[in-house]
C-alpha positions in Angstrom: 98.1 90.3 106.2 102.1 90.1 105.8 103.9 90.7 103.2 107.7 89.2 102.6 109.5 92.4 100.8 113.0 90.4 100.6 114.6 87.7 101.8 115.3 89.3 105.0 112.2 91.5 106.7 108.4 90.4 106.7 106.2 93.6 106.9 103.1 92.9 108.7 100.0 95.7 108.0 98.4 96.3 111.7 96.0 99.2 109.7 92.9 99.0 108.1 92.3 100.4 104.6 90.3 103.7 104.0 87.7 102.7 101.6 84.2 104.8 100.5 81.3 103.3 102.9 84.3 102.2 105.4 82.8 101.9 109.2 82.8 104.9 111.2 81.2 106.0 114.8 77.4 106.6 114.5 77.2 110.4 115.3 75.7 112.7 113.0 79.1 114.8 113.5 81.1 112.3 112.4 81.7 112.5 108.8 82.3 109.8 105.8 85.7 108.7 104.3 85.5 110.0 100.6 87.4 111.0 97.9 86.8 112.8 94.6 89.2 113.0 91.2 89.7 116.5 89.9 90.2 117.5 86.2 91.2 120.6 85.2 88.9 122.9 82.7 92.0 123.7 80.5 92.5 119.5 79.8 89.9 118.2 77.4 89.3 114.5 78.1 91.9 113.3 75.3 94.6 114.9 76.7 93.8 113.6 80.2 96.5 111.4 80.9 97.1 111.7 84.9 94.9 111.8 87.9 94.6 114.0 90.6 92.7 113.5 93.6 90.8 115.4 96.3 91.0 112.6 99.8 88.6 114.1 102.6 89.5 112.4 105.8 88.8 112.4 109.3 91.9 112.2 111.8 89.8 110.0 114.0 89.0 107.1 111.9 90.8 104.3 110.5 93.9 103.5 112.0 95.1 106.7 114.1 97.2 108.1 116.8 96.0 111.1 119.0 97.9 113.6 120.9 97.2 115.1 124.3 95.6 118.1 122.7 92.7 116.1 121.6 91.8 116.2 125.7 93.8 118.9 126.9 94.0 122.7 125.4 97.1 123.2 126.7 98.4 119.6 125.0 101.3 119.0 122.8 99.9 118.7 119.3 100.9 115.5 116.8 103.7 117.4 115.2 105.3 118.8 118.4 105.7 114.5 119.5 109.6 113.4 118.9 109.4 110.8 116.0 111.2 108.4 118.1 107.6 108.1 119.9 106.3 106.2 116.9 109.0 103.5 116.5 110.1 101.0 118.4 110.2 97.5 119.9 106.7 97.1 121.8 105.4 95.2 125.5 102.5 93.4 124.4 100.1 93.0 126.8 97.7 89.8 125.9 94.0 90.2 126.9 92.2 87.6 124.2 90.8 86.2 127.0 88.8 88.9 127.6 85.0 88.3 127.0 83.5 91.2 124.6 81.2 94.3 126.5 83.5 94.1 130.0 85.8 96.4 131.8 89.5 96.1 131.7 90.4 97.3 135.5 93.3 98.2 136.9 93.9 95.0 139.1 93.2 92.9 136.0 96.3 95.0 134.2 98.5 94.7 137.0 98.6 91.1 137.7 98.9 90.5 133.5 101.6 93.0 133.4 103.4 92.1 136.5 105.8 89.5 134.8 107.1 92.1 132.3 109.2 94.2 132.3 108.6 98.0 131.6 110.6 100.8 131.5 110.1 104.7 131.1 109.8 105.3 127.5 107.9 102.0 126.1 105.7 101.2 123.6 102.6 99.4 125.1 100.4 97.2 122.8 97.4 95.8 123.8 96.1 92.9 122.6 92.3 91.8 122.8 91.6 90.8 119.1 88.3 92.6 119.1 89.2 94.5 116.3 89.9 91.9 113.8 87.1 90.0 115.2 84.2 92.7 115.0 85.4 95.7 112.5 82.5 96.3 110.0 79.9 94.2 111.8 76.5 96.4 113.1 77.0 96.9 116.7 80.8 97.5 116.5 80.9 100.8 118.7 78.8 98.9 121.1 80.2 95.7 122.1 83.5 96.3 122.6 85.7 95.8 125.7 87.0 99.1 127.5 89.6 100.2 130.0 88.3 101.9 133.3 89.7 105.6 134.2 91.9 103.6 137.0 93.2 101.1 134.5 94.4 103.9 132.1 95.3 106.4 134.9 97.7 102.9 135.9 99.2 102.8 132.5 99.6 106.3 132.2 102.2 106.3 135.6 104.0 103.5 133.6 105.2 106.4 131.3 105.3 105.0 128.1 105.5 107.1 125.3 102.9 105.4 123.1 99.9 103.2 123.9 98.6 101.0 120.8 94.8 99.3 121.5 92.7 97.1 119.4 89.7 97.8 120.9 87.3 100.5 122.4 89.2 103.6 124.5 86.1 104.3 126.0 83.0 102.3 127.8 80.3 101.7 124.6 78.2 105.6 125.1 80.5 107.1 127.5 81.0 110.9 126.5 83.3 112.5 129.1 86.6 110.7 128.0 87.7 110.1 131.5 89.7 107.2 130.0 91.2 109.5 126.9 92.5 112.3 129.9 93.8 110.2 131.9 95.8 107.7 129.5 97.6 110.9 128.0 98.1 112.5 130.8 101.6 112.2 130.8 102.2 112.9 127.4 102.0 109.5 126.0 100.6 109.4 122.0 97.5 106.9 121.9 97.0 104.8 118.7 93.6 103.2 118.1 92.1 100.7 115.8 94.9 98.6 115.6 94.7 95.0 114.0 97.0 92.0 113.2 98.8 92.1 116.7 99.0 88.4 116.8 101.4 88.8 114.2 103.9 90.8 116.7 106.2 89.9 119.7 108.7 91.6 121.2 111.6 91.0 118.5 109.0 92.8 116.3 110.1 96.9 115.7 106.8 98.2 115.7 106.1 101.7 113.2 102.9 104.1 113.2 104.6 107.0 111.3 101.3 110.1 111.5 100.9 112.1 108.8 103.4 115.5 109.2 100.1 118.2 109.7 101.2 121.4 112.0 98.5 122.3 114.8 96.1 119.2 114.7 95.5 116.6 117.4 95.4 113.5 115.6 96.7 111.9 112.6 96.1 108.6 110.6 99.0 106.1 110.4 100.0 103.6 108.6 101.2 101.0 111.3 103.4 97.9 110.7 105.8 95.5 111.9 108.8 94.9 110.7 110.4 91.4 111.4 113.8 90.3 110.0 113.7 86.5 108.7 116.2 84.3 110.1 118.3 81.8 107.6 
């Protein structure tokens, strides 16, 4: 979805929406999006005129970026990462060619980044589709295409500062988040459950603001593009 604010930038939404019953990972541990209006004893319902809300959220659904700490207990936390790490004008990286359930390696990456250029300090956004394709259908968790520990170890030596995916982190039941260590292991912020990034290209300035929480590892975002109209 886009929407045209003025005559001059189109904002593009690249989140999806919190919503009661919204998808989330099938582990016991992993609790529901919900959200509950309070009303105070001392207002009687006719001179209830405002509304106040309770929002109990997870850091690690929706639309989210995660620090280093959420691997490493000696990691920088969300709120300790410059804001500058969260803007900018992204490299996307296209992989719609690649089929659903298969491994992203480190060769594969190299040859399809080889013709770009990429400095120290870049946003990297890649691009498979899978999320606008598959979120909210059963099966989501398990069909999805994943990097291997090389192919995020190699983007992790690029040193970008952020690393935006539309797809799986992680191999479909893999529980030792080789691919989570090694892709921030040089500080970078990872942002996952990204959609829309057909919308973008490299004229686009990209923005995934987190939530400003002291001490916590992740933090949902609202991410968008921002692309000024010409004429």
């Amino acid at each position: 979805m886009s929407i045209q604010t003025s005559k001059k930038l189109e904002l593009i939404d690249l989140s999806i929406a919190f919503s009661k019953g919204m998808p989330k990972y099938s582990a016991d541990w992993f609790p529901e999006f919900t959200f509950d209006e309070v009303a105070p004893e001392t207002m009687t319902a006719a001179d209830w005129k405002r509304r106040f809300t309770i929002v109990s959220l997870f850091a690690h659904n929706g639309t989210h970026v995660e620090s280093s700490d959420h691997v490493f207990r000696d990691g920088k936390t969300i709120d300790q990462v410059p804001l500058q790490h969260f803007v900018g004008y992204p490299v996307l990286i296209d992989l719609t060619d690649i089929p659903d359930q298969t491994e992203i390696s480190a060769d594969l990456l190299k040859h399809r980044m080889a013709p770009l250029t990429i400095e120290k300090g870049e946003i990297l956004l890649f691009h498979t589709g899978y999320d606008d394709r598959e979120w909210g259908k059963e099966g989501f968790w398990d069909r999805s295409p994943w990097l291997s520990a090389e192919a995020a170890a190699y983007i992790a030596s690029l040193n970008p500062v952020f690393i935006g995916l539309d797809f799986q982190t992680e191999k479909p039941a893999e529980k030792n988040f080789v691919v989570h260590k090694n892709i921030v292991s040089q500080g970078a912020v990872l942002c996952e459950y990204l959609f829309n990034l057909d919308q973008l290209d490299s004229d686009t300035l990209f923005v995934a603001l987190p939530i400003k929480i002291s001490d916590v590892e992740a933090s949902p975002v609202r991410a968008i593009g921002i692309k000024e109209l010409r004429g």
